[in-house]
C-alpha positions in Angstrom: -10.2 46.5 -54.9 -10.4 49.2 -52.5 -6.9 51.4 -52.7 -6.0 53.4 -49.1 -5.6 57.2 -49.6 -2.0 57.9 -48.7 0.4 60.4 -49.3 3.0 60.5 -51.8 6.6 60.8 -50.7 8.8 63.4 -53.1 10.5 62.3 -55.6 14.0 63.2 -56.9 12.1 65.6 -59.6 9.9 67.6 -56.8 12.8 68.5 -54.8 14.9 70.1 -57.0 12.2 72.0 -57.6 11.8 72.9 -54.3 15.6 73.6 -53.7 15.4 75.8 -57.1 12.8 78.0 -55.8 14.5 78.2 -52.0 17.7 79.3 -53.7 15.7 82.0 -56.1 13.9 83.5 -53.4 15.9 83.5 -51.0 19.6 83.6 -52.8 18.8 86.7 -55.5 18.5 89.0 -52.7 21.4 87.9 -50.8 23.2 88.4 -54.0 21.6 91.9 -54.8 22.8 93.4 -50.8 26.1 91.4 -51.5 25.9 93.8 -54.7 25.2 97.0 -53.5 27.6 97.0 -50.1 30.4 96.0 -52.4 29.4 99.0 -54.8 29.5 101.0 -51.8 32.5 100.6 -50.8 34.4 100.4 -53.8 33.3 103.4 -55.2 32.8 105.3 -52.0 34.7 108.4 -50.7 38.4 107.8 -50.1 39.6 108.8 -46.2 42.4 111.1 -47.6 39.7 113.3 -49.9 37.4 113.6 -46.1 40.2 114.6 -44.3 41.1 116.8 -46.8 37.7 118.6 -47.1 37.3 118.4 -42.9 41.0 120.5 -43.4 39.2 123.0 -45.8 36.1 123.5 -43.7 38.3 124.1 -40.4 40.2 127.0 -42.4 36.9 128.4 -43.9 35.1 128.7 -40.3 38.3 130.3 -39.0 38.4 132.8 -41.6 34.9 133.6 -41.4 35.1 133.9 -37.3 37.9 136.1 -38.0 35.8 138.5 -40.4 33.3 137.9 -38.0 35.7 139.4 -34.9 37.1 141.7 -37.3 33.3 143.4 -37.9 32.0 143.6 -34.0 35.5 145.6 -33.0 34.5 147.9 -35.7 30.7 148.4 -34.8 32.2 148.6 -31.1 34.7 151.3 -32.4 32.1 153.5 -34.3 
């Protein structure tokens, strides 16, 4: 009895495995960015503590353009 090659149709069994490995590979990294941009925003800088260092930069470059003022009158003076 002569049997024809054919191919065999998956089963139940084969594709769960196939939908297992599709949801590792492509799930676990969805899951690991998911992850870190939560992270990032929960433990990232609040807007009140930038605006409040912006606020401290501002009044350290006046004062040192001040100083700065205050020095070239005094070389033009001497």
């Amino acid at each position: 009895m002569i049997v024809p090659l054919q191919l065999g149709v998956l089963g139940g069994p084969e594709l769960l495995v196939i939908l297992l490995v599709a949801v590792i590979l492509l799930g676990v990294p969805l899951l690991v960015l998911l992850g870190v941009a939560s992270g990032l925003s929960l433990l990232g800088a609040d807007e009140e503590e930038i605006e409040e260092l912006q606020r401290r930069v501002a009044e350290l470059e006046a004062q040192i353009a001040e100083k700065n003022a205050q020095r070239y009158e005094d070389d033009e003076r001497e």
